[in-house]
N, C-alpha and C positions, 0 to 999 in steps of 0.2 A: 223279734224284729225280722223279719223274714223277707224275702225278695219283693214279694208286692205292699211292702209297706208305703204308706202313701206319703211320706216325708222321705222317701228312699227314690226307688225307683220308678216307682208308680208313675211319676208324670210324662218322664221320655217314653214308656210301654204306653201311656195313654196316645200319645201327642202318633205313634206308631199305629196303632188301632186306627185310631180319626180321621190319616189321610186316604182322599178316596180320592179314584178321577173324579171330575167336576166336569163337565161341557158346557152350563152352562151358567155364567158369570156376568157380571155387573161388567159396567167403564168407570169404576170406581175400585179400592182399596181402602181398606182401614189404616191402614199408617201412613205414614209422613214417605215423599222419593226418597229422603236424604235415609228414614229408615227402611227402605227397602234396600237401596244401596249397602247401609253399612251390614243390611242384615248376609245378602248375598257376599261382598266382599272378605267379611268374615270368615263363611264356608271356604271360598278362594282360598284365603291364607293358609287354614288350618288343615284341608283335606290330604290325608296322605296317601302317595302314589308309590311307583314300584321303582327303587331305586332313586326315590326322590327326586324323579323326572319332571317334573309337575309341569304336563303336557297338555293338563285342559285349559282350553280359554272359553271364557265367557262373552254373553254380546248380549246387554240390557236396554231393549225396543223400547220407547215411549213414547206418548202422544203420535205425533204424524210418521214416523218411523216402524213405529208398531202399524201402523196403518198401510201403510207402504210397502211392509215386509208381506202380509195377506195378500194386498191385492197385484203385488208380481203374483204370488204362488198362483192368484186364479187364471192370468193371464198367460202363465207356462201349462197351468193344466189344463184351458181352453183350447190350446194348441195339438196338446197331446191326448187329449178326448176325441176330437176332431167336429168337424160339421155336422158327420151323418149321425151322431150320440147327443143322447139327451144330457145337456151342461147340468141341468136346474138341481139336481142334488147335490152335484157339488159343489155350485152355488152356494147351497143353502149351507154345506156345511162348513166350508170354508168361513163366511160371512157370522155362523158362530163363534169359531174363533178369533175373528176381525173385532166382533162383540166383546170386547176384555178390554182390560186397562193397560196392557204390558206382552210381550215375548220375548224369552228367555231364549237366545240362542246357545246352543253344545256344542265345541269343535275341541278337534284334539288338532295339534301343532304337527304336522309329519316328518316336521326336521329336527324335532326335540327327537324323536322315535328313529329316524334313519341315523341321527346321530350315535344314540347309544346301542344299536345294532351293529355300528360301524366299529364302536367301542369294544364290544363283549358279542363278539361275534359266537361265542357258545349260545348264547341265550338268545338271537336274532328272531327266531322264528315265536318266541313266546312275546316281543316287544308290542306289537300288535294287541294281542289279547290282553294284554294288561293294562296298555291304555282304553281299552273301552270301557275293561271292569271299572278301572278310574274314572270314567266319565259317568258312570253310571251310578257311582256312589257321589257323586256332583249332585246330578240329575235327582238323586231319592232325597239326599240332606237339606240341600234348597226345596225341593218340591214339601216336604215333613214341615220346614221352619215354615215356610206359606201357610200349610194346612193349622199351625201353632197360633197364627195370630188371624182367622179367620177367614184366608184367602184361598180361593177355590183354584186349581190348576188341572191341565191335563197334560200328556206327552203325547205328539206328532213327530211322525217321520215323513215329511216331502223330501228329501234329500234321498237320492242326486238330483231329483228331476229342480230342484231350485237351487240349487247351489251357487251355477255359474250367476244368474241373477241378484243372488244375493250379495256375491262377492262382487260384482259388480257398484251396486247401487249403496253400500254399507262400507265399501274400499276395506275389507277382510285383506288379508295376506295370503297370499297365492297356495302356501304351505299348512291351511287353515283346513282342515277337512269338516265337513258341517255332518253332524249326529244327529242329533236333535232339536226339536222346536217345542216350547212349552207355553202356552199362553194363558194367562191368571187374572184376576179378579176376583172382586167380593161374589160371593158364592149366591148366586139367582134360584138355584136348583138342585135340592140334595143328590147324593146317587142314590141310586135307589139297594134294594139288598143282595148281596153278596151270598153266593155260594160258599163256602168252606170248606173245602173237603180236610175229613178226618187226618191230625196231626199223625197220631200211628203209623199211617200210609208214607212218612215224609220225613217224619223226624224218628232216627233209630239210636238207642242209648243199648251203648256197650260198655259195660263192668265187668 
């Protein structure tokens, strides 16, 4: 019985393998909102942070919301392109991700962070860093469970240039810093293949 036995661990190493970015997705998903919800809030509960800060919040986009969240972001980056630039690619790519069922918003709380910097003022300067590391295993758990039950996802950063917007129109809390944007759906279009560079290079074992 050995590590890749397939009644062992075989299926979370599989489910790790499988997710890939996605760009481009259905307006549809294979399960039920009420199991996307529980599947996300799940991760929520269980994800462990540093000091058991648990500083990330989540924001789950649907239907006209999800819709609404894309097309601020075109209307902040039609601004910030300007006149004399051609919009129409990021038109297009924008409007792919408008093409999805859902967006996953990533924020970390800045007063959960200022607080326990205020706390343990030794450790102030690392508070930072560790909550992104935390958001970021948010960001992989949730995006892995998607990729588990057939739903394609990718990760976007428009933040800062959307932020204000978002917190705006979404009533976020001022203290909300926005990370990430993930927008998902059933999978329209595989990725295509992946480089790998040599483990050797990356992974070092010392005995």
């Amino acid at each position: 019985m050995g590590l890749f036995d397939k009644e062992n661990t075989k299926p979370f190493l599989t489910e790790v393998e499988n997710r890939r970015t996605i760009y481009k997705t259905k307006t549809s998903i294979s399960i039920s909102d009420e199991e996307l919800e529980e599947l996300i809030e799940h991760i929520v509960k269980y994800m462990p942070s540093a000091f058991n800060s648990q500083s990330t919040r989540i924001v789950l986009l649907l239907n006209d919301q999800h819709i609404k969240f894309w097309e601020n972001a075109k209307t902040v980056l039609k601004d910030v392109i300007g006149p004399d630039r051609d919009f129409e690619p990021t038109d297009q790519r924008i409007n792919g991700f408008e093409h999805a069922y859902g967006t996953i918003l990533y924020f970390e709380d800045e007063d959960v962070i200022k607080s326990l910097q205020e706390q343990m003022p030794s450790y102030a300067d690392n508070f930072a860093n560790w909550a992104v590391q935390t958001n970021a295993m948010y960001q992989y758990a949730i995006w892995t469970a998607l990729s588990s039950k057939g739903i394609g996802a990718s990760l976007q950063h428009y933040n800062p240039l959307v932020d204000q917007i978002t917190a705006q129109t979404f009533d976020i809390p001022a203290s909300w810093k926005l990370v990430a944007q993930m927008p998902f759906g059933d999978i329209e279009e595989q990725a295509g293949e992946k480089e790998i560079h040599p483990t050797d290079q990356r992974f070092i074992i010392k005995k």
